[in-house]
Backbone as CSV, one residue per row, in Angstrom:
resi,resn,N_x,N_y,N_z,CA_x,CA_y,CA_z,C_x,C_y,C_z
1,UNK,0.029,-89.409,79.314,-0.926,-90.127,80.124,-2.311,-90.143,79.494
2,UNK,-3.051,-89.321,78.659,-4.038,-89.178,78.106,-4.234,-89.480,76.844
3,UNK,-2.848,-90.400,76.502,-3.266,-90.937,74.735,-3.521,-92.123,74.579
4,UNK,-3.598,-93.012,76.495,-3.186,-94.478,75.398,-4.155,-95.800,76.493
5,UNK,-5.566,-95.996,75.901,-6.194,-96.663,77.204,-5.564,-97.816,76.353
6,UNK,-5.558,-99.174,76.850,-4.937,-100.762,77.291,-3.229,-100.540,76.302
7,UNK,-2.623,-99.390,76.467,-1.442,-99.476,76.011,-0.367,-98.551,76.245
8,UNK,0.686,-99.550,76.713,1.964,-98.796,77.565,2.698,-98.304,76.663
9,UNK,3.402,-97.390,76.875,4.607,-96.562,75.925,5.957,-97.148,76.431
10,UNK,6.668,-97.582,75.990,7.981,-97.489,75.992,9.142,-97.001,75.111
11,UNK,10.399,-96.757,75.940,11.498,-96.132,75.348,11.663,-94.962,76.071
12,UNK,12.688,-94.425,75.613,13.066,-92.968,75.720,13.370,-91.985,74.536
13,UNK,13.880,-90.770,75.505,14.248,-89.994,74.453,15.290,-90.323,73.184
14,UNK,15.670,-90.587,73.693,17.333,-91.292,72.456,16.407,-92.424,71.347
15,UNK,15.907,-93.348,71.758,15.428,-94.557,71.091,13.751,-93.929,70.272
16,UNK,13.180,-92.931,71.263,11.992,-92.835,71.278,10.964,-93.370,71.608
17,UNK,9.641,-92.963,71.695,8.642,-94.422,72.411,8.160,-95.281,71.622
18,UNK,7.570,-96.154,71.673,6.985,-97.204,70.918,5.705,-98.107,71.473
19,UNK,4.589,-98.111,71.186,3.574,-98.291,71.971,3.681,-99.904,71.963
20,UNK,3.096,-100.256,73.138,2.520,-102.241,73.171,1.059,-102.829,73.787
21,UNK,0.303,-102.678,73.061,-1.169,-102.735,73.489,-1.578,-103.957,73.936
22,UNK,-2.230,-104.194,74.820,-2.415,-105.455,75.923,-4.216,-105.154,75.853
23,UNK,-4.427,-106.371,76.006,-6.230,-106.726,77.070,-6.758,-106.567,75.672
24,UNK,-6.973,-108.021,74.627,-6.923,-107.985,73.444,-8.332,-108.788,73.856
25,UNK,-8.921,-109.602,74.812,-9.753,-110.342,74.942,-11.431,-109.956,74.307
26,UNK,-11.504,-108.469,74.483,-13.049,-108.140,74.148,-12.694,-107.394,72.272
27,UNK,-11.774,-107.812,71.664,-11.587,-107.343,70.385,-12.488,-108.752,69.647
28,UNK,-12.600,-107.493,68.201,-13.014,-108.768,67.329,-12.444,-109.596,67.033
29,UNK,-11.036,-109.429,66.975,-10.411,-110.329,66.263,-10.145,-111.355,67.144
30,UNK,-10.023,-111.170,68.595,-10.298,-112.724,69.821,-11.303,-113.110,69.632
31,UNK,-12.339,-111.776,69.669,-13.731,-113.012,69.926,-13.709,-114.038,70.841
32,UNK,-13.351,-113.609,72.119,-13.929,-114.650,73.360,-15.144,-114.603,73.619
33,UNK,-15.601,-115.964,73.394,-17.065,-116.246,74.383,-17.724,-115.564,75.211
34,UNK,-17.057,-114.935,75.901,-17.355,-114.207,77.216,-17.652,-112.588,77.220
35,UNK,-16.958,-112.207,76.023,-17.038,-110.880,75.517,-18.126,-110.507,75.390
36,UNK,-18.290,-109.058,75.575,-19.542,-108.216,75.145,-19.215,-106.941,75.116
37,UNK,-19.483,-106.364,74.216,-19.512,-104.294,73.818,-20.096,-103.768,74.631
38,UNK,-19.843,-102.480,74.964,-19.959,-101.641,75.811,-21.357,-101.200,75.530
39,UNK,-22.215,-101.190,76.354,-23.841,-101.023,76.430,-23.720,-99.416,75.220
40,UNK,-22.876,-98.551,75.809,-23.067,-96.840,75.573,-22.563,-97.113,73.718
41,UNK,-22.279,-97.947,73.095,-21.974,-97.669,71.960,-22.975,-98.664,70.928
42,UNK,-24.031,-99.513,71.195,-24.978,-99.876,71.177,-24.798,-100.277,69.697
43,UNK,-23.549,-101.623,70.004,-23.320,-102.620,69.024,-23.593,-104.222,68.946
44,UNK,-23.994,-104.766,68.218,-24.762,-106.211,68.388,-23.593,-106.939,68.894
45,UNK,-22.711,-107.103,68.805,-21.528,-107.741,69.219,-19.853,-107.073,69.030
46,UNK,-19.315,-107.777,69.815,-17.891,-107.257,69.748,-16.593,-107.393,68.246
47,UNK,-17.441,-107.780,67.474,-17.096,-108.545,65.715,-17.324,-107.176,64.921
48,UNK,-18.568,-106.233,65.445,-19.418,-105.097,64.671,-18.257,-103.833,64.858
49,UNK,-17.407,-103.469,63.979,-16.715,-101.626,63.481,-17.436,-101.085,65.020
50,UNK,-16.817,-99.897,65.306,-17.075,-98.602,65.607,-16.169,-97.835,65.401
51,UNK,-15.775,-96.831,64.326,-14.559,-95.827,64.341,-14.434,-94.831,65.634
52,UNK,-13.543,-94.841,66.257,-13.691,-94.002,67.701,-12.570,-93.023,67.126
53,UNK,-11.922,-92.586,66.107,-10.813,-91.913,66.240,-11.337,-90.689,66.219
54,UNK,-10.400,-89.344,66.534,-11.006,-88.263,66.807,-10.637,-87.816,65.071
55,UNK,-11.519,-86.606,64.697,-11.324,-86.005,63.549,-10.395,-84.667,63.257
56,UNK,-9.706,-84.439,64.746,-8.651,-83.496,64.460,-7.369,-84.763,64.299
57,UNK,-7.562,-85.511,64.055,-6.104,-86.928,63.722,-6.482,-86.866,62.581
58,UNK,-7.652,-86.767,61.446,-8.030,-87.551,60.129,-6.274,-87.544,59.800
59,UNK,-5.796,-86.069,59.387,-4.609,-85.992,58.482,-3.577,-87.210,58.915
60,UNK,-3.311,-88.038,60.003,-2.696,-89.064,59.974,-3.198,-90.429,59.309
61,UNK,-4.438,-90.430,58.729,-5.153,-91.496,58.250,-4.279,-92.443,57.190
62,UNK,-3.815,-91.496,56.302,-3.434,-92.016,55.432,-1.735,-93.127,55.748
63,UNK,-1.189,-92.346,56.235,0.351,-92.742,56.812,0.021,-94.144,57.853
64,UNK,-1.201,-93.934,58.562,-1.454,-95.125,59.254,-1.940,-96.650,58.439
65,UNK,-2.785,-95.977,57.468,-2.977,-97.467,56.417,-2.104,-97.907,55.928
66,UNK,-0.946,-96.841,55.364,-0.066,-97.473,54.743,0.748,-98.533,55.779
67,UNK,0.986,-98.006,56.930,1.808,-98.833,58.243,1.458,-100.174,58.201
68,UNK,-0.210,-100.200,58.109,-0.355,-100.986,58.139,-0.798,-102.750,56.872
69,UNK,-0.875,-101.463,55.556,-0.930,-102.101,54.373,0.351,-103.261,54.348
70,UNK,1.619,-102.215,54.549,3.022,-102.732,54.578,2.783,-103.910,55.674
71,UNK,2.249,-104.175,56.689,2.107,-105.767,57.498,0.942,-106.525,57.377
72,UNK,0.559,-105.997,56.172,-0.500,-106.662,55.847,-0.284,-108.600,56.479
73,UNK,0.358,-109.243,55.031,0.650,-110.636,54.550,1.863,-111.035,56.082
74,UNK,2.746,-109.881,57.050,2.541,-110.300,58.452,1.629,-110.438,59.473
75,UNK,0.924,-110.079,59.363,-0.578,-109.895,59.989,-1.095,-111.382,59.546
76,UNK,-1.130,-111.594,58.646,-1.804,-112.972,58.176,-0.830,-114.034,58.526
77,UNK,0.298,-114.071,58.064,1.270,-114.830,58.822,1.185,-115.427,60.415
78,UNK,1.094,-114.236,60.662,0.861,-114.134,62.562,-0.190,-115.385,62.719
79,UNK,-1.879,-115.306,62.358,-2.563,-116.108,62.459,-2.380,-117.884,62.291
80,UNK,-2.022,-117.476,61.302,-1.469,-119.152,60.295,-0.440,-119.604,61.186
81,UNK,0.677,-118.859,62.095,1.787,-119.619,62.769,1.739,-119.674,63.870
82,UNK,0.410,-119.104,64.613,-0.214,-119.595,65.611,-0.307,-121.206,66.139
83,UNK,0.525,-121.523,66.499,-0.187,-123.041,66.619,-0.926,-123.416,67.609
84,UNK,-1.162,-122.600,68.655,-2.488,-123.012,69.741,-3.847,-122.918,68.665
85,UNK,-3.573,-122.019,68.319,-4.982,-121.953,67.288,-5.949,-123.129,66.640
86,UNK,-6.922,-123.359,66.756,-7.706,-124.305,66.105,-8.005,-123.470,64.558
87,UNK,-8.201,-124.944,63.569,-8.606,-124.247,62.090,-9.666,-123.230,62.384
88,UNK,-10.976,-123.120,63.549,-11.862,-122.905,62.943,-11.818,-120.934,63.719
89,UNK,-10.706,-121.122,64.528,-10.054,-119.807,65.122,-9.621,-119.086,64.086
90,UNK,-8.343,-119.872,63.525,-7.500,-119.137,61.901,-8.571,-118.914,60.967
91,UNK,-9.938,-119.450,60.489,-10.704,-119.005,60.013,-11.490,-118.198,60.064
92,UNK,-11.999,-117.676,61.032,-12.199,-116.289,62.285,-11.593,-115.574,62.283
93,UNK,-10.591,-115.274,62.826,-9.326,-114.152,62.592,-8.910,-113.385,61.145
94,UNK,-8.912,-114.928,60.064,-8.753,-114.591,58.558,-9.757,-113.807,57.999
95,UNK,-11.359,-113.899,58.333,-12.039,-113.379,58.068,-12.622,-111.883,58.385
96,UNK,-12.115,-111.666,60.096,-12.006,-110.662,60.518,-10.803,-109.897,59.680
97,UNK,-9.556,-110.066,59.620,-9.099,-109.161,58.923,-8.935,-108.709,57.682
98,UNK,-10.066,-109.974,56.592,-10.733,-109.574,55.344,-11.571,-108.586,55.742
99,UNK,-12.288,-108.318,56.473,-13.332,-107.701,56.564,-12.896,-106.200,56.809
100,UNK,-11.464,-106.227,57.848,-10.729,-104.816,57.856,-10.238,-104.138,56.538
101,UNK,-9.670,-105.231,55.971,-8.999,-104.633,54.870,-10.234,-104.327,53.532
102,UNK,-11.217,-105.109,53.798,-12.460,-104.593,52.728,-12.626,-103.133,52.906
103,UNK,-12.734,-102.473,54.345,-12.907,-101.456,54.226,-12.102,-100.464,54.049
104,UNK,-11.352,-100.655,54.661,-9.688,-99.604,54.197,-9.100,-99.431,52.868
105,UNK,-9.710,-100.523,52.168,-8.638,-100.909,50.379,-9.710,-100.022,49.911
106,UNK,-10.926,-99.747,49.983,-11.879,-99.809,49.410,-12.182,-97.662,49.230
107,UNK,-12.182,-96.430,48.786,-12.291,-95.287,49.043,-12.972,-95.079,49.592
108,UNK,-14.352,-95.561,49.058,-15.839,-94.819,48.847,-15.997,-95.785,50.613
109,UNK,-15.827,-97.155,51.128,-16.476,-97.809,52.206,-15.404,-97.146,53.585
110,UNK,-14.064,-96.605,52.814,-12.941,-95.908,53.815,-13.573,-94.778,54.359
111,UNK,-13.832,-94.135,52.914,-14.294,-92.498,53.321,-16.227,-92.816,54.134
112,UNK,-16.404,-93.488,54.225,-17.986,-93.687,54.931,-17.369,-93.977,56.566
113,UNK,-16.614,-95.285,56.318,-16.772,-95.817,58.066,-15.575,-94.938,58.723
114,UNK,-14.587,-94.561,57.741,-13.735,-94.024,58.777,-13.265,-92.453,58.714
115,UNK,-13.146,-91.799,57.623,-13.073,-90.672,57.394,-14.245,-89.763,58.165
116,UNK,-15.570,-89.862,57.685,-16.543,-89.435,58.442,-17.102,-89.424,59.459
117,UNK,-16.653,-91.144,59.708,-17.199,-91.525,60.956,-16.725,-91.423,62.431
118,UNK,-15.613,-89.999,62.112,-14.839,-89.456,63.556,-15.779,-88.977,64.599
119,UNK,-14.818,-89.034,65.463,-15.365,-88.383,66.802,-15.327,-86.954,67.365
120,UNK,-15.586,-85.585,67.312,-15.215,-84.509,67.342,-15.985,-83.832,66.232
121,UNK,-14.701,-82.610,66.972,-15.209,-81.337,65.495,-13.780,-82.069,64.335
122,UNK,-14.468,-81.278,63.521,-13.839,-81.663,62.495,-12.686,-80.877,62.064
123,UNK,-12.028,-81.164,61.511,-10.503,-80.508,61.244,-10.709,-78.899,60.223
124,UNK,-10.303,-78.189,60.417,-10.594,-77.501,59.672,-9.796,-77.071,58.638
């Protein structure tokens, strides 16, 4: 109950769980009109990073990029076969997740925004 705000767990024991995250509207990568960041984290818009992960997780950091290295060119797919999408949406989205992967591919901009930039004490 305490690991998972806008996302349900499913499965069981036999299959195991598998998370499905919902209420995508105030992310960067929607970017709705209507959106706005949370006053307490005192970001110019909902487009702008904040690393929220805690720093007793860092040691999963690595296993998680890769998860997600590996869906990379699906991830991009996803956008492009969107067809509600307008060009100038798929160009938005494309750029937002250049902008993810600038920092993750990258050591020195990884180890700044996300390695350091945990929440907590630090792992020891």
């Amino acid at each position: 109950e305490n690991c998972c705000h806008n996302v349900n767990l499913y499965g069981d024991e036999a299959t195991g769980l598998f998370p499905v995250p919902y209420d995508f509207d105030i992310t960067g990568m929607v970017n709705a009109p209507y959106a706005s960041p949370n006053p307490r984290f005192n970001l110019r818009n909902i487009r702008q990073r904040l690393y929220r992960g805690r720093c007793s997780t860092n040691q999963h950091i690595p296993a998680t990029l890769q998860l997600i290295a590996n869906s990379k060119s699906a991830l991009y797919e996803l956008v492009e076969g969107q067809e509600q999408l307008d060009s100038s949406s798929r160009k938005n989205m494309r750029s937002y997740l250049n902008s993810f992967f600038k920092i993750v591919e990258n050591p020195k901009t990884l180890d700044k925004k996300i390695i350091q930039a945990c929440s907590g004490s630090r792992p020891r």
